[in-house]
Structure formats: structure tokens, C-alpha cells
Backbone and ligand atoms as CSV (ligand in chain L), in Angstrom:
chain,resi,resn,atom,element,x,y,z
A,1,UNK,N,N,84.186,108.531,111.642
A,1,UNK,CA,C,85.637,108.834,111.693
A,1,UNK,C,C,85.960,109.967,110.723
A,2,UNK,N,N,86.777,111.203,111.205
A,2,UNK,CA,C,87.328,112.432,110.790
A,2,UNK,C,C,87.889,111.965,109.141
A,3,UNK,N,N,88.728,111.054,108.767
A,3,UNK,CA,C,89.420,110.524,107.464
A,3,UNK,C,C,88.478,110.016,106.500
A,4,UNK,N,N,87.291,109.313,106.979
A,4,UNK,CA,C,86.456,108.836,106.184
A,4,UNK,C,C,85.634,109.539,105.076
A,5,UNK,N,N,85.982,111.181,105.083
A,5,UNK,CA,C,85.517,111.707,103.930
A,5,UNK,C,C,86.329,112.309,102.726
A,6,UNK,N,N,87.765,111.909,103.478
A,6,UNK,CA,C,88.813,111.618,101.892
A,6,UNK,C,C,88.817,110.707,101.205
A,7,UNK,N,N,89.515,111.154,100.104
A,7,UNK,CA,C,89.139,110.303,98.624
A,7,UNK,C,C,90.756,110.467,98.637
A,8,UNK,N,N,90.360,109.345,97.842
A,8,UNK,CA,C,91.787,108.836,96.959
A,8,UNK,C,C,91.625,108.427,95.545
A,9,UNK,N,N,93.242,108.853,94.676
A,9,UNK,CA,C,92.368,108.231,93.346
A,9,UNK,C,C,93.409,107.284,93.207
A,10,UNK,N,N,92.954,106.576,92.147
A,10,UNK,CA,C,93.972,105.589,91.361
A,10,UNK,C,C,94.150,105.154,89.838
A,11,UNK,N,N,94.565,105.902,89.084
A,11,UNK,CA,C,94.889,105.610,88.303
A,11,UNK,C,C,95.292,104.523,86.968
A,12,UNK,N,N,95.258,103.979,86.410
A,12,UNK,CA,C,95.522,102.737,85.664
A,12,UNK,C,C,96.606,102.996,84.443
A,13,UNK,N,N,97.795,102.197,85.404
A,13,UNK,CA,C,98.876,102.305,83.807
A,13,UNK,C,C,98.904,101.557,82.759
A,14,UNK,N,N,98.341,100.508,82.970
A,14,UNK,CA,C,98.269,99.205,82.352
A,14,UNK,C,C,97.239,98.684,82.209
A,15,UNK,N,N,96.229,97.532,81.644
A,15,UNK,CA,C,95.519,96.951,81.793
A,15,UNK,C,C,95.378,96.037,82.563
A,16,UNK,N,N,94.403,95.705,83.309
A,16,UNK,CA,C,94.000,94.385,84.490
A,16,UNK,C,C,94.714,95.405,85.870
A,17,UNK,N,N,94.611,96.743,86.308
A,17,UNK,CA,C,95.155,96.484,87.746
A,17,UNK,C,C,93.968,96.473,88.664
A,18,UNK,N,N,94.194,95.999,89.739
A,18,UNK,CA,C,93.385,95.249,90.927
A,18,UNK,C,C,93.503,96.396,91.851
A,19,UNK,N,N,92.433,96.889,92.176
A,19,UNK,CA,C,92.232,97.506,93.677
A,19,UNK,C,C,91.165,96.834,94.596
A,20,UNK,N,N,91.565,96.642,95.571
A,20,UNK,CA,C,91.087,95.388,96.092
A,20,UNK,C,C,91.244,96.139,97.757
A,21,UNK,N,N,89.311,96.298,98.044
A,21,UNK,CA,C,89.195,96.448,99.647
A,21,UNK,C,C,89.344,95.676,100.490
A,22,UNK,N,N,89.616,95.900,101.682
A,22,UNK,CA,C,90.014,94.918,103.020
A,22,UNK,C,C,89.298,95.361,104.125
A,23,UNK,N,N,88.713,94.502,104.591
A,23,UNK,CA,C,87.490,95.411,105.679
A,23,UNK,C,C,88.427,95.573,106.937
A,24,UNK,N,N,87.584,97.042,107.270
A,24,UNK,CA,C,87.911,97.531,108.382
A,24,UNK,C,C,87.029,96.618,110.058
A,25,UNK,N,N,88.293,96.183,111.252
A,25,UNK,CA,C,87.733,95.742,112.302
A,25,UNK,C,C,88.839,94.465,112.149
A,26,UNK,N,N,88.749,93.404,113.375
A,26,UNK,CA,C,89.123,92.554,113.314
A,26,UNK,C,C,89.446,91.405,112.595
A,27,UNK,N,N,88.341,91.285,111.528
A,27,UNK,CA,C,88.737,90.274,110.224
A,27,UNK,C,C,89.364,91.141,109.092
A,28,UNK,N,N,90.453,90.587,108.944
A,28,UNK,CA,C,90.816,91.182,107.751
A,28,UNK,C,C,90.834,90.763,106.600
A,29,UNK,N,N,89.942,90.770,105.720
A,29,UNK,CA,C,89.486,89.917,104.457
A,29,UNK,C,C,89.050,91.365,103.345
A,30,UNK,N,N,89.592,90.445,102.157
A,30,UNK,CA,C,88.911,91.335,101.070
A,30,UNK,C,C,87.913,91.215,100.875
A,31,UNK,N,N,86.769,92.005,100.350
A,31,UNK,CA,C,85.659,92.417,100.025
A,31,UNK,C,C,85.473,92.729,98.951
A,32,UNK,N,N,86.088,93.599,98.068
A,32,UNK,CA,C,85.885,93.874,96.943
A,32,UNK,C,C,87.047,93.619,95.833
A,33,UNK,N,N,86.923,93.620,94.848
A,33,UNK,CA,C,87.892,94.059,93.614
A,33,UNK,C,C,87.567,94.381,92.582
A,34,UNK,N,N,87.887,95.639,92.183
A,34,UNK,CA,C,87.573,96.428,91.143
A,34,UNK,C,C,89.192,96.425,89.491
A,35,UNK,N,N,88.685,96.210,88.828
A,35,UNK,CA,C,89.778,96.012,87.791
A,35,UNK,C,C,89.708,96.948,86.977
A,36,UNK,N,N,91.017,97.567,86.830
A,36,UNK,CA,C,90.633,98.897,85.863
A,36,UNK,C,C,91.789,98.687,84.247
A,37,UNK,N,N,91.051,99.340,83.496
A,37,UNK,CA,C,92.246,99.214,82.589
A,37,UNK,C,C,93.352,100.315,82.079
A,38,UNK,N,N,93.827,100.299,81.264
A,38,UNK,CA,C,94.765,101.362,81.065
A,38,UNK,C,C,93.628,102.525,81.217
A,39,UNK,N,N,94.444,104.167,81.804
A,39,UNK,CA,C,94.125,104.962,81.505
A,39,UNK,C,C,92.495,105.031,82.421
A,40,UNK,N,N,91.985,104.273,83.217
A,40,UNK,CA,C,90.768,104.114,84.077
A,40,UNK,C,C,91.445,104.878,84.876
A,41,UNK,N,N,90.264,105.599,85.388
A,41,UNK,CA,C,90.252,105.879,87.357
A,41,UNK,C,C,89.461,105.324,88.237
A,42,UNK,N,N,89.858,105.707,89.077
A,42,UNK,CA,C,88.713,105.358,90.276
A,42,UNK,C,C,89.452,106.597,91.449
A,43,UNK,N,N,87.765,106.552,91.957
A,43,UNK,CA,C,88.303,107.468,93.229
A,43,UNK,C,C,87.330,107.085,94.358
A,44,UNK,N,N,87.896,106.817,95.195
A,44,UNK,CA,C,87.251,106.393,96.919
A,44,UNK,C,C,87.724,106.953,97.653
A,45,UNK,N,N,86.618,106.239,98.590
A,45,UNK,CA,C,87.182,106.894,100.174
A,45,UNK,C,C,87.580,105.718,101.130
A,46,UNK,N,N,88.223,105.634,101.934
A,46,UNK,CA,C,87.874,104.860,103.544
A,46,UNK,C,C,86.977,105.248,104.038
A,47,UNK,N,N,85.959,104.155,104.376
A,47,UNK,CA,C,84.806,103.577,104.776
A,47,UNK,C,C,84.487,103.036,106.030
A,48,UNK,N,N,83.176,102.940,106.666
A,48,UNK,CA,C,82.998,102.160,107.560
A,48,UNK,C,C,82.915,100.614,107.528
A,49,UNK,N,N,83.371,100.828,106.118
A,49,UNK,CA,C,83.643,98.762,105.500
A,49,UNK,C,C,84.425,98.901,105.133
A,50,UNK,N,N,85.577,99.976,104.660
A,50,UNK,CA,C,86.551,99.616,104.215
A,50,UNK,C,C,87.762,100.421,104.705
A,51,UNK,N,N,89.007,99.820,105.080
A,51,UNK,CA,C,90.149,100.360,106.153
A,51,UNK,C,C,91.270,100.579,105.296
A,52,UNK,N,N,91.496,99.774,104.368
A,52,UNK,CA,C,93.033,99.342,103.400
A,52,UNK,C,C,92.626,98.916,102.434
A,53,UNK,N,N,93.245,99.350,101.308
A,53,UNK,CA,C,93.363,99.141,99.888
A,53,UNK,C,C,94.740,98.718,99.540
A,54,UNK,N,N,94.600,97.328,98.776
A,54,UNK,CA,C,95.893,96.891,97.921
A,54,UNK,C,C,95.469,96.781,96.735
A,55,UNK,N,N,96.616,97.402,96.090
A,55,UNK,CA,C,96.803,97.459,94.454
A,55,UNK,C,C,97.272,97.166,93.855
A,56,UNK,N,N,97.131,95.906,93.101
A,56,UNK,CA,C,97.838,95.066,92.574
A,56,UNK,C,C,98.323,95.727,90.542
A,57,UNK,N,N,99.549,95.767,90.229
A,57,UNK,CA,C,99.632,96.451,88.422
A,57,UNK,C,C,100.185,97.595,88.996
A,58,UNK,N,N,100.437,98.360,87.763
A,58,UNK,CA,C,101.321,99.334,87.362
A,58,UNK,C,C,100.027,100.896,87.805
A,59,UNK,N,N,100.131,101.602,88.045
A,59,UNK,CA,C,99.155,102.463,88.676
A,59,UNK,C,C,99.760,104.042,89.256
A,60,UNK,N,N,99.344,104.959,89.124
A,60,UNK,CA,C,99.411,106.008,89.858
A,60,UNK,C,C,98.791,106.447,91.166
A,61,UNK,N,N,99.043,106.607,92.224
A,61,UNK,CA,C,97.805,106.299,93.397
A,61,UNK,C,C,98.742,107.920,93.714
A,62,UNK,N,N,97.035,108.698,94.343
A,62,UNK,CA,C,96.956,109.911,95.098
A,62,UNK,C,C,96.492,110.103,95.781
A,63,UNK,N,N,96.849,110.443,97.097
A,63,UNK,CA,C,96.564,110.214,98.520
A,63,UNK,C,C,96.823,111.831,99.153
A,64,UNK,N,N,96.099,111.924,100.492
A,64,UNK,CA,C,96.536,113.379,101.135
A,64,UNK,C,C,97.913,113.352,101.602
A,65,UNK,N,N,98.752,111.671,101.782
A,65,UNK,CA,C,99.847,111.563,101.953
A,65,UNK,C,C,100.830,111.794,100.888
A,66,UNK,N,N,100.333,112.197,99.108
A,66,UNK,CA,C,100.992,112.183,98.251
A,66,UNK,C,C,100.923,111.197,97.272
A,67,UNK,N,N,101.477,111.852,96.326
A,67,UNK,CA,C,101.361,110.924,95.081
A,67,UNK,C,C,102.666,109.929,95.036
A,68,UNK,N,N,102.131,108.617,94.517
A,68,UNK,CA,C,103.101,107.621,94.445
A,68,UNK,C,C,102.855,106.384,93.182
A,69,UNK,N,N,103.600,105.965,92.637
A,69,UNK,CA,C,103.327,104.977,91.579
A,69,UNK,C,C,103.814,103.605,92.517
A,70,UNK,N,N,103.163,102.575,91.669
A,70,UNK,CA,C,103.432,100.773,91.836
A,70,UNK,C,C,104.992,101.268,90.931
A,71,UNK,N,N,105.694,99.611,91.374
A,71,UNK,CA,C,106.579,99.752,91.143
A,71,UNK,C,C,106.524,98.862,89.750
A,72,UNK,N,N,107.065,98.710,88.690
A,72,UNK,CA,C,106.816,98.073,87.078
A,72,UNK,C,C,106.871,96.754,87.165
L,1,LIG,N1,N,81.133,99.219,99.562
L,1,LIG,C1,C,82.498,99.635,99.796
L,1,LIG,C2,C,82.547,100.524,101.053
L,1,LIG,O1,O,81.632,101.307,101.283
L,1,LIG,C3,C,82.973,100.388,98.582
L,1,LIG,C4,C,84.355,100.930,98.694
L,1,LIG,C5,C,84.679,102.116,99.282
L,1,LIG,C6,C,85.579,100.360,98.212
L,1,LIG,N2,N,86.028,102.317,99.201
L,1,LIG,C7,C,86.611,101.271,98.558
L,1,LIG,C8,C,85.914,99.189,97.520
L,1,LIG,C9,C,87.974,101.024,98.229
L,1,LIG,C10,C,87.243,98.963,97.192
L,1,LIG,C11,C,88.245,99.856,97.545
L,1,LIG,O2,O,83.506,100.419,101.827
């Protein structure tokens, strides 16, 4: 799939936030969770395992759709 070689980042405003994969296909279950603390990044992509990301905490997330923060 054409999208699967963008990245996204995410940021950490706080300590303990949760980014947490959800597999791509008919089951929709998490798979992973990664915990970052203040001031952490991370940067991924969508995957052939992974479709949706929820982010649980205070966070900066950057996307080709734009930048957006969690809400406090
Ligand atoms: N093994 C996972 C995958 O290839 C790793 C991963 C990629 C991931 N993107 C993610 C985990 C986003 C959590 C959130 O799909």
C-alpha cells in the first residue's frame, strides 16, 4: 500500500503517554504499546500489521494531515 511508507511522529508532553497499535484487517485489537516519557519521540509508519494508532496523554502528533496536540 502507497501510505505505508509515511511516518508519523509523536511526541511526549508528559510522562506515561501510550501509543498503542491496532491491527490492520478485520480484527481490531491492539498489538502493541509503547510508553514514552516527557520530551520522548517516536516515529512510525502504517504497516502491514498496523492500520490505527491511539494515543493515550498529553502529546504532540505529526502527520502528512498536520500537526495536532491531545487535548490536557
Ligand atoms: N511491528 C509493528 C508493525 O510493523 C510495529 C509498529 C509499526 C507500530 N507502526 C506502529 C507499533 C505504530 C505501534 C504503533 O506494524
Amino acid at each position: 500500500m502507497s501510505n505505508q511508507n509515511e511516518f508519523f511522529v509523536i511526541k511526549a508532553k508528559e510522562n506515561g503517554v501510550n501509543v498503542i497499535g491496532l491491527t490492520r484487517g478485520s480484527d481490531t485489537r491492539f498489538h502493541h504499546s509503547e510508553k514514552l516519557d516527557k520530551g520522548e519521540v517516536m516515529i512510525a509508519q502504517f504497516t502491514e500489521h498496523t492500520s490505527a494508532v491511539k494515543i493515550r496523554g498529553k502529546a504532540l502528533i505529526q502527520t502528512s494531515h498536520g500537526t495536532m496536540d491531545t487535548e490536557d
